[in-house]
MARTI-851976 format. One record per residue: x, y, z of N, C-alpha, C, O, CB in turn. Coordinates in steps of 0.001 Angstrom, whole numbers, plus 524288, in hexadecimal, padded with zeros to 5 digits. Glycine has a CB too. Layout:
MARTI-851976
XYZXYZXYZXYZXYZ ...
This chain:
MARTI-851976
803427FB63800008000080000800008036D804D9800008066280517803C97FC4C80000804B7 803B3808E37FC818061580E677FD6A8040B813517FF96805AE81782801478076C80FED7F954 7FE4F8101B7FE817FC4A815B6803187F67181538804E57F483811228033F7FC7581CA07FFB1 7F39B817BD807587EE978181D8085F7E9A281AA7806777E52281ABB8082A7EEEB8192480B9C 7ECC581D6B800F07EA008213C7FEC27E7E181CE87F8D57E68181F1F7F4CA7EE5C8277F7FDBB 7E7E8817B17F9227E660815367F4DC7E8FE8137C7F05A7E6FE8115F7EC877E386817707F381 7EDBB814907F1197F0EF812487ECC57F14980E227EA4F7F11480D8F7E58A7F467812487ED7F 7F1FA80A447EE4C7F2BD805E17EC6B7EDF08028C7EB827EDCA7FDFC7EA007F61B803BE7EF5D 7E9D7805E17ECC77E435804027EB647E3EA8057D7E5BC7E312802657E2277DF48806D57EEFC 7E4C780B097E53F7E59D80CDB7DF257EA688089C7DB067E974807127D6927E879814087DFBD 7ED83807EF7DCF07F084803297DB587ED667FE297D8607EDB37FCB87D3CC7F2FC801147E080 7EA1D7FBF67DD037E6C67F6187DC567E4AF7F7BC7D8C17E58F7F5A97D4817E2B57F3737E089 7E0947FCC37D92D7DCD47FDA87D40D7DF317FD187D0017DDF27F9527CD4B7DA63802897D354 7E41E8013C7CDDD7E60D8011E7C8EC7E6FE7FB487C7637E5C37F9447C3337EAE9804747C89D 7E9467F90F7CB567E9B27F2107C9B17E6917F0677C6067E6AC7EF257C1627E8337EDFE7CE1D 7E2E37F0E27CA867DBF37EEDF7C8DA7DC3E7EEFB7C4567DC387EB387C1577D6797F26A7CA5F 7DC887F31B7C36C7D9F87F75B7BE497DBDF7F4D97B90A7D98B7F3E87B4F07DCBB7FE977BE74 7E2517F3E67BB0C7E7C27F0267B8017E66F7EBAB7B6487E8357E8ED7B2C07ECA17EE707BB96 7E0FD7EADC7BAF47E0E27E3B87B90B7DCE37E45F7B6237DC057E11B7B2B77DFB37DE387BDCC 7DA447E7C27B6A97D3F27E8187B5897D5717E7C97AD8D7D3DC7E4E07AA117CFFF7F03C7B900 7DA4E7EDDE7ADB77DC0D7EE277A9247DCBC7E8E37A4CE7DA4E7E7C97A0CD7E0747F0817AA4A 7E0EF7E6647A76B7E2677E2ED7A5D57DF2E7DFB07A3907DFA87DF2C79ECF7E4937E1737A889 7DB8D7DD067A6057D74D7D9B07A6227D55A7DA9C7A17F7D5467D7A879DB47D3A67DA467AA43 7D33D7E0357A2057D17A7E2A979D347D3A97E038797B67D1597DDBB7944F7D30E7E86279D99 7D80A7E1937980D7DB4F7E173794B57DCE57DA55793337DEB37D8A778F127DFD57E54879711 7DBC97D7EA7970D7DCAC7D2A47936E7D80D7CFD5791217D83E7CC4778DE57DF637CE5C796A0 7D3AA7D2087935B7CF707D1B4791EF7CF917D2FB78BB47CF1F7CFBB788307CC657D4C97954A 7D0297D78878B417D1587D86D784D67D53F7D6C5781AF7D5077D73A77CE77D1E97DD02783B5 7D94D7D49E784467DB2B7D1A7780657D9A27CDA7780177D9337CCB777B657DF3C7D12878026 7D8217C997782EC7D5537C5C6781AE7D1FF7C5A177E517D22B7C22B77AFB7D3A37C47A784A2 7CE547C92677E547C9837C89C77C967CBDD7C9ED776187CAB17C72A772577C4A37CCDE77FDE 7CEE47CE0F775D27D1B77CE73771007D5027C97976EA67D5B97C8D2769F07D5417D2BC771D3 7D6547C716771787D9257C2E776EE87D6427BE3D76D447D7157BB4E7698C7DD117C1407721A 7D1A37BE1F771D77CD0F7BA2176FCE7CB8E7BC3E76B487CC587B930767A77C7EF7B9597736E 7C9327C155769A57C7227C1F6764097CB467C155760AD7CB637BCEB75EC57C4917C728762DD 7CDDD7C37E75FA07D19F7C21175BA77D3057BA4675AD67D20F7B809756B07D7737C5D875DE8 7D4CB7B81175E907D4817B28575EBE7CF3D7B07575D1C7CFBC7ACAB75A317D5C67B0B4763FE 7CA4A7B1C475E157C75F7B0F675C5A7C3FA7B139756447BFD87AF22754F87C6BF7B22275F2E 7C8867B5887529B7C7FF7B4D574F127CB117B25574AD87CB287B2CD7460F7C6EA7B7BB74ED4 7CDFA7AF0C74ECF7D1337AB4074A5C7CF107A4FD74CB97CF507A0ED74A2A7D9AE7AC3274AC7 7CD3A7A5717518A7CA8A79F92752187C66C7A0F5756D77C5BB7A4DE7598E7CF84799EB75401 7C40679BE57568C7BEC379D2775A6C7C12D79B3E75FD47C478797E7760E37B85879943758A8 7BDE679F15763287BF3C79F18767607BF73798B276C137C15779809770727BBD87A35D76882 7BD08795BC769027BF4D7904C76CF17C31B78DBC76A3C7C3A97890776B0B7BAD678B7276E6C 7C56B78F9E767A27CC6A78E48765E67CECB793D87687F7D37579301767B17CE2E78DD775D3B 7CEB679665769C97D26D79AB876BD37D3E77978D771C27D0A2795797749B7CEF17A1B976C7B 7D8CB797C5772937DAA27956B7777A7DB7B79BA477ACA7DB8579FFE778BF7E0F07910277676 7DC0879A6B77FD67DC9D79F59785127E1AE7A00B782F17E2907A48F7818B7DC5079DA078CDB 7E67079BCB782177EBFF79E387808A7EC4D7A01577DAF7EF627A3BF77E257EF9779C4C77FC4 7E93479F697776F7E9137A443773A97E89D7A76F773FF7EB437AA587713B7E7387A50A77110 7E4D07A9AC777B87DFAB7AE80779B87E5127B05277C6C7E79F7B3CC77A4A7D86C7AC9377EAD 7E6717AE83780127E9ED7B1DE7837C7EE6C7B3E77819D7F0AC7B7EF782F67EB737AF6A787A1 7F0077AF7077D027F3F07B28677A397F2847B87C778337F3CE7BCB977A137F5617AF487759C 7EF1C7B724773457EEB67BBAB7713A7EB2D7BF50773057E8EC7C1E676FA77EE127BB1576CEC 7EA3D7C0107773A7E97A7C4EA77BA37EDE87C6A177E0F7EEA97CB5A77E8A7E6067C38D7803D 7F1DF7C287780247F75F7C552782B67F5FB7C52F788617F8867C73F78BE67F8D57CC29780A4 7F1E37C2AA788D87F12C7C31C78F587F2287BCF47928B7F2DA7B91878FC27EA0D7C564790B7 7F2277BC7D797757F4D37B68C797147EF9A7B2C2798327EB397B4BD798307FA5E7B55E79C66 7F0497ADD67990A7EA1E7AC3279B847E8BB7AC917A0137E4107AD0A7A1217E89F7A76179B24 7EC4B7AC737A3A07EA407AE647A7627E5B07B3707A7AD7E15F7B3AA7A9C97EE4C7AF3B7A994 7E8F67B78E7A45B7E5307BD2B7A5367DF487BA687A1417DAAE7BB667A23C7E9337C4D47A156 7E1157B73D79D467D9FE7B58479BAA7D6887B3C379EC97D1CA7B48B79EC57D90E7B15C79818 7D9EC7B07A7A2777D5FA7AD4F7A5CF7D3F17B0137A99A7CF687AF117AADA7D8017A8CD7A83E 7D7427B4E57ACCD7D6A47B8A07B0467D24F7BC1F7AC377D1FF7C0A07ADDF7DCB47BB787B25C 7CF457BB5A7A7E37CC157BEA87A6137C82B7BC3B7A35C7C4747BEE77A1E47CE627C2157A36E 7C8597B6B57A23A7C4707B2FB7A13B7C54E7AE5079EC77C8B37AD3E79B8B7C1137B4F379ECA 7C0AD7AA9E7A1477C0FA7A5047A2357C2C47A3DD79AA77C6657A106799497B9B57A1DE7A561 7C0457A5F3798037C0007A3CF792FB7BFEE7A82178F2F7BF017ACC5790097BB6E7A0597925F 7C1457A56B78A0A7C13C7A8C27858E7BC247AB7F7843A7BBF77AFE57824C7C2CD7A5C778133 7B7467A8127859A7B1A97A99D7834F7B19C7AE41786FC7B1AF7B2537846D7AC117A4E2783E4 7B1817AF1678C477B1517B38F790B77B5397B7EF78E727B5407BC30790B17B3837B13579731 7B7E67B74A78AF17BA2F7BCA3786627B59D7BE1D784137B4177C2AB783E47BECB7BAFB780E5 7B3757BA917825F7B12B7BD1E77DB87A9CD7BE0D7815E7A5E37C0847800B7B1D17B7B37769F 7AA727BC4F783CD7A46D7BCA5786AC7A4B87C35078AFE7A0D97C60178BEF7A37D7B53978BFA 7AA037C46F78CC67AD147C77478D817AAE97CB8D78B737A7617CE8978CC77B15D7C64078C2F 7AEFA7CB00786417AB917CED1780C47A6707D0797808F7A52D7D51D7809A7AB2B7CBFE77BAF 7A3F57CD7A7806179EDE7CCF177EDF79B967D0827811A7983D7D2C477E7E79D1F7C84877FC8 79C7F7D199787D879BAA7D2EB78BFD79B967D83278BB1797EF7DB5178BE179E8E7D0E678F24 7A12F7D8DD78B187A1327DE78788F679F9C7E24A7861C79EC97E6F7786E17A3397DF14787F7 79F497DF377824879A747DFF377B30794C77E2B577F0E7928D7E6EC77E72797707D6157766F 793CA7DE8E782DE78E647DF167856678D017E3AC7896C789067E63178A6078D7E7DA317883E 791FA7E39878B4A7931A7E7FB78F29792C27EED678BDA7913C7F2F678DCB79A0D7E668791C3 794DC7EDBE78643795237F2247845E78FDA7F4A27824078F027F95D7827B798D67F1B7780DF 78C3E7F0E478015787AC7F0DA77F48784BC7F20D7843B7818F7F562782D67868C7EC7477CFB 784067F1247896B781977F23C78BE6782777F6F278F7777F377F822792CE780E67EEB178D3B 787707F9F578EA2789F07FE6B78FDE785898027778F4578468805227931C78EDF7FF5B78C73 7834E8030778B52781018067278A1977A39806CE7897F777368099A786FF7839B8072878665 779B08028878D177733D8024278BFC7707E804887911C76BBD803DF79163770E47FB7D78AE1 7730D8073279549771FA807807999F7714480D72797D576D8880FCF799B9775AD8053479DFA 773D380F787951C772DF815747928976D62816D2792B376AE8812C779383774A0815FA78C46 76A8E81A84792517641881CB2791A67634581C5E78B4875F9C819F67894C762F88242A79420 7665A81E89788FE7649781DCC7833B7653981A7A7806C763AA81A0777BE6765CA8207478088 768ED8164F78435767538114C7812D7613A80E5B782B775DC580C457801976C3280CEB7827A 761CA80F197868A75B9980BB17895C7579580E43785B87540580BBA783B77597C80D6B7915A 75818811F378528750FC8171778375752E18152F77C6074EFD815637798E751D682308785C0 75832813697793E756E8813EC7742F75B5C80D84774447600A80DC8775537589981B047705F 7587F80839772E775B378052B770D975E0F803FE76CA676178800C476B9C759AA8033B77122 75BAE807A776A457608080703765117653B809927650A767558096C760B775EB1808EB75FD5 767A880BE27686476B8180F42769DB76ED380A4D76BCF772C3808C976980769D48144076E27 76C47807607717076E9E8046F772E0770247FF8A76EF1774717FD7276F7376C5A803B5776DC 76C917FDCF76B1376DE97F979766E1772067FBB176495776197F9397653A769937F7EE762A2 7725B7FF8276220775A4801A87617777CEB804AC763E97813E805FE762457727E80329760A0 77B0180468766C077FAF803C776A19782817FEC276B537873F7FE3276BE477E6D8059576E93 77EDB7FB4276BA3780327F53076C39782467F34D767D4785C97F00C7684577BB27F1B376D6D 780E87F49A763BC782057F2DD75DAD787C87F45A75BEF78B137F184759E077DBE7F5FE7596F 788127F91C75D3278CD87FCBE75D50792297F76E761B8796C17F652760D578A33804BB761A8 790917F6A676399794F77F4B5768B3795AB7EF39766CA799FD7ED4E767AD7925B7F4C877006 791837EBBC763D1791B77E863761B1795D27E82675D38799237E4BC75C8778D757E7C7760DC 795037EBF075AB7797237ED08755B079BBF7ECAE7587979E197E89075943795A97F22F75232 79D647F20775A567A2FF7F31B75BE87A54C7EE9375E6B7AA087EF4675EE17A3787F7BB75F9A 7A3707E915760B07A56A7E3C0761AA7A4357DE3C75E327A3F67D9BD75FE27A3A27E2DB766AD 7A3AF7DFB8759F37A2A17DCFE755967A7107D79F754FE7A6777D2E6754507A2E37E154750C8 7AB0C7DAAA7558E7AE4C7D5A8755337AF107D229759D47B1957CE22759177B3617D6FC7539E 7ACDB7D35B75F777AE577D11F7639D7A9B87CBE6762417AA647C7247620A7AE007D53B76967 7A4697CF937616D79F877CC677613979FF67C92975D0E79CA87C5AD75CCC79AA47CF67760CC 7A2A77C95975A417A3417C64E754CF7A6417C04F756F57A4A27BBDE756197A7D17CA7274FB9 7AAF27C1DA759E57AEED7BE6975D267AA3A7BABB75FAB7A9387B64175E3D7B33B7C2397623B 7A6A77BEAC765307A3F47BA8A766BD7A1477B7D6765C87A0D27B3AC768237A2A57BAA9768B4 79DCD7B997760F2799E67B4FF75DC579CBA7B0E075C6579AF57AC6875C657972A7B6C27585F 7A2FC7B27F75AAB7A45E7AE3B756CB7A4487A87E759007A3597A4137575B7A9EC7AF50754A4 7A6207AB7D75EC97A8A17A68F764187A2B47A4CB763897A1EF7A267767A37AB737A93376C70 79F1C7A4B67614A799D97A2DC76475798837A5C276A08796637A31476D6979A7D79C80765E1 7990C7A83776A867986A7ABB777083792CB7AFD877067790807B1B976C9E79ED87B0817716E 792257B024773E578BE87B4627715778F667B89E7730E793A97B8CE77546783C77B43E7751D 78B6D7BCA3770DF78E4F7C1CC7709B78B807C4037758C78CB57C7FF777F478D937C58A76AAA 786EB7C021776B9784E77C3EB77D3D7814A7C87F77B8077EEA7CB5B77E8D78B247C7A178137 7812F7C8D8775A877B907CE137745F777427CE227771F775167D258777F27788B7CDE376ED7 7754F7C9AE778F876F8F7C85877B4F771B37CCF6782A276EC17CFB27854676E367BE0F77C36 777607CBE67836D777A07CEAB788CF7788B7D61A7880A777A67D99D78B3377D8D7CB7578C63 77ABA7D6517824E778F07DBB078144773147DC0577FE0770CB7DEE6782F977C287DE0577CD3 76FF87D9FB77C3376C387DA1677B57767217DBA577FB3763FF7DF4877F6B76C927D63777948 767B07D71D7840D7653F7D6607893D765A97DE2078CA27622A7E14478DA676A037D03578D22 76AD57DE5978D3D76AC67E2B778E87767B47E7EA78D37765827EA877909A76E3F7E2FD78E03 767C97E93F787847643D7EC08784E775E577EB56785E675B447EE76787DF765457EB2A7800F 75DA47E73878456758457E4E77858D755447E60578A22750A47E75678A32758A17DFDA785B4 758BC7E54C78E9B7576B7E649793BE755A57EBBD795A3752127ED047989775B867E4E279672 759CF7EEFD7929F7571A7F31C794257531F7F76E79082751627FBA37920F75AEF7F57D79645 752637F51878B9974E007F5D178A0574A1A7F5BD78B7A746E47F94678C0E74D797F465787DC 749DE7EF9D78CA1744C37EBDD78F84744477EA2F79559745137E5BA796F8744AA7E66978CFE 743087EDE1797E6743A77EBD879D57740F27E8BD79EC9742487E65C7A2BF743637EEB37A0C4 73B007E72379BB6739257E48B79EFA73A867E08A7A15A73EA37DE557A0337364F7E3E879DE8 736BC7DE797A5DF73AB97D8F97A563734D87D31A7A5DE734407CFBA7A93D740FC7D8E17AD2B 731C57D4367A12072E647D0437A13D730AC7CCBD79D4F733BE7CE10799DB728DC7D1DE7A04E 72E9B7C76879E4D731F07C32879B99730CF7C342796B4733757BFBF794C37314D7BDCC79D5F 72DE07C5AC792D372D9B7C6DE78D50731C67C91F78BD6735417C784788EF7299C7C9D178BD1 731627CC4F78D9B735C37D1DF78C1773AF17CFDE78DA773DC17D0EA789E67349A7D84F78FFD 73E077CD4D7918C741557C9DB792F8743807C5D878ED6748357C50B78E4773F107C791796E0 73F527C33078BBF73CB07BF1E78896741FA7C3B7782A7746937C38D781417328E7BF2578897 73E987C5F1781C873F5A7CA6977D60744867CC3E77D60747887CC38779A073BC97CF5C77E1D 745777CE027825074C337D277782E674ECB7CBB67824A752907CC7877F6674E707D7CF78C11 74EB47C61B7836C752BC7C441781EC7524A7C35477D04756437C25577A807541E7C0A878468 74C9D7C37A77A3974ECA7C0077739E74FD17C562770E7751827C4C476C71748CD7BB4E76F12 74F437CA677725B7516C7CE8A77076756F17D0307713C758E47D3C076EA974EBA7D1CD771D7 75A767CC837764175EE67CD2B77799762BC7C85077298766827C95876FCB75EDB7CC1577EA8 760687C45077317761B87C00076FCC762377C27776A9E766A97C212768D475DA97BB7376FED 75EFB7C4D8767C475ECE7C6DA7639D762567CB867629D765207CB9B75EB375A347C7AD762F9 7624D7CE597651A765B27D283765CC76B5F7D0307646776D5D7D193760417652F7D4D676BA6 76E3C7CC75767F1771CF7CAD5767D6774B27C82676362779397C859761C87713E7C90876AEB 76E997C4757615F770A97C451759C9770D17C69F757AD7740C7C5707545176F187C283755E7 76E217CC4F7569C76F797D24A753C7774487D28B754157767D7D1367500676D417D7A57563E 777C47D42B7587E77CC47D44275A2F780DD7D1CC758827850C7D3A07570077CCB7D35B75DF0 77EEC7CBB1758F9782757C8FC7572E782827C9937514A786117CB9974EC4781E77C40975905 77D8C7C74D74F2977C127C8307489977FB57CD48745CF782CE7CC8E74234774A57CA1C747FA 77E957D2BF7486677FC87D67074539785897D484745EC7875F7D1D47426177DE07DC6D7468E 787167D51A7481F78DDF7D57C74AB5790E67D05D747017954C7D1097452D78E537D38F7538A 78EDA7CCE27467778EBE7C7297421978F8A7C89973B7B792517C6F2737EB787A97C3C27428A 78B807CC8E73C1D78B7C7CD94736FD78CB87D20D7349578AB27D420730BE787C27CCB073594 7906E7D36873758795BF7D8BB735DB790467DD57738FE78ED37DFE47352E798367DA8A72B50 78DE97DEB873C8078B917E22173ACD78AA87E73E7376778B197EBF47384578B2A7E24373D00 7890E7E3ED732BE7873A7E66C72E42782A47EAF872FB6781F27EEB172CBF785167E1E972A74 77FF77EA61733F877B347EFEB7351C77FCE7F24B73933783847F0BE73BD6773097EE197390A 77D9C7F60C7382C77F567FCC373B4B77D027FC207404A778677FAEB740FB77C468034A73832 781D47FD5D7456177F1F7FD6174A77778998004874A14774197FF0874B3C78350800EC74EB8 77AB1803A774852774A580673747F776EB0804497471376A6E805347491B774EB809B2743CE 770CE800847427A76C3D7FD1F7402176B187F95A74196766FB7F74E7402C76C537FBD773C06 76F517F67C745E876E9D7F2E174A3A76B557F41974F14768167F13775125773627F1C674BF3 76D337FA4D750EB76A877FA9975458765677FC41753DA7628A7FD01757A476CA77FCB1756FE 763C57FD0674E1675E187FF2974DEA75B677FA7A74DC4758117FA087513375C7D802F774914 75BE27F6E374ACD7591C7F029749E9759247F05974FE8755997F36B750F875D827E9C474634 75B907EE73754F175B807ED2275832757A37EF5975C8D755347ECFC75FF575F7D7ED0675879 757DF7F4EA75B467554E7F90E75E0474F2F7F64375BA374BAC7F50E75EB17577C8005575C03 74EDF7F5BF7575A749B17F4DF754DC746FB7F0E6755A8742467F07A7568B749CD7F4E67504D 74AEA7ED3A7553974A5B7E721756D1748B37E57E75CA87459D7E22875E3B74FDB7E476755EF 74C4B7E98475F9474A697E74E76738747217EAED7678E748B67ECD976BAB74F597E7BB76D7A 7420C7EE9B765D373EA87F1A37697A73CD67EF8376C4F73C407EB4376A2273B477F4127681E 73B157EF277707F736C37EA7F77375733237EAEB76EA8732907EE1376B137331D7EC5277A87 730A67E5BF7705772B9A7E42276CAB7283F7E2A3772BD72A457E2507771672CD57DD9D766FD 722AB7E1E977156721617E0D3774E7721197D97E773D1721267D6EF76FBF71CBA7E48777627 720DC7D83577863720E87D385779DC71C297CFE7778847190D7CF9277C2B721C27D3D977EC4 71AD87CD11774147156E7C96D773B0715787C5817768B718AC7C1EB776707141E7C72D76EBC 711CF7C5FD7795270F6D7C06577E9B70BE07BC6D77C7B70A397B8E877F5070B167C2EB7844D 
């Protein structure tokens, strides 16, 4: 200890911060070295010693960051989801959905090649858990029709996603997010 005024507390943090960094940081190379490896063979021929090679990190630090190769890319995925749902808590996304489809479409796009990686593995891309999100706060209710509805509208959603992104998206975020906007209004529910 050098003193009482917190130093060496300020010390631990920066550590922290060092490891926190770090972490960060092998995280992305991994995940970088999985995509690239992944486009010269499929991912249950990629061995951890390849992966670790061409990241530069050792296995230990993989294993200190996850059990398996798929938890890279599910990892990913996560994030994709996280970025999409960043912005739905906003007011003008809630009051105008096509802003938010649109915004979502946009973030999709801009990870085109990650989502491309995870379909290839057979992996879902998890749209139904962006999808769900949106949905939710459109539709609050919570009667089991409408429940019924926000999932086969989440399901669907998620093949849009995948579909456009599959097929170079050839439509304009714009024109994605208007179909979608058009496509999820509530309908009412036939009993």
């Amino acid at each position: 200890m050098q003193d009482k005024t917190g130093t060496v507390i300020q010390e631990k943090n920066v550590l922290r911060l060092n490891n926190a960094e770090s972490n960060r940081l092998t995280r992305e190379c991994l995940a970088t070295a999985l995509m690239q490896l992944m486009k010269e063979k499929p991912i249950d021929r990629i061995t951890i010693t390849e992966l670790v090679k061409r990241s530069g990190v050792s296995r230990t630090a993989f294993y200190r960051n996850y059990s398996t190769k798929e938890e890279i890319l599910q990892n990913l995925c996560e994030e994709i989801t996280a970025l999409t749902n960043e912005f739905i808590s906003k007011p003008e996304f809630k009051e105008n959905t096509y802003l938010w489809f649109k915004e979502c479409f946009k973030v999709i796009k801009e990870n085109a090649d990650v989502i491309n990686t995870i379909l290839d593995a057979n992996l879902s891309l998890n749209g139904e858990m962006i999808a769900r999100s949106v949905l939710d706060s459109m539709y609050s209710s919570d009667d089991r029709m409408t429940r019924y509805r926000k999932r086969a509208m989440a399901a669907a959603f998620q093949r849009i996603l995948c579909l456009w992104v599959r097929e170079g998206m050839i439509e304009s975020v714009d024109e994605m997010a208007e179909f979608c906007h058009k496509a999820f209004q509530e309908q009412p529910v036939v009993r």
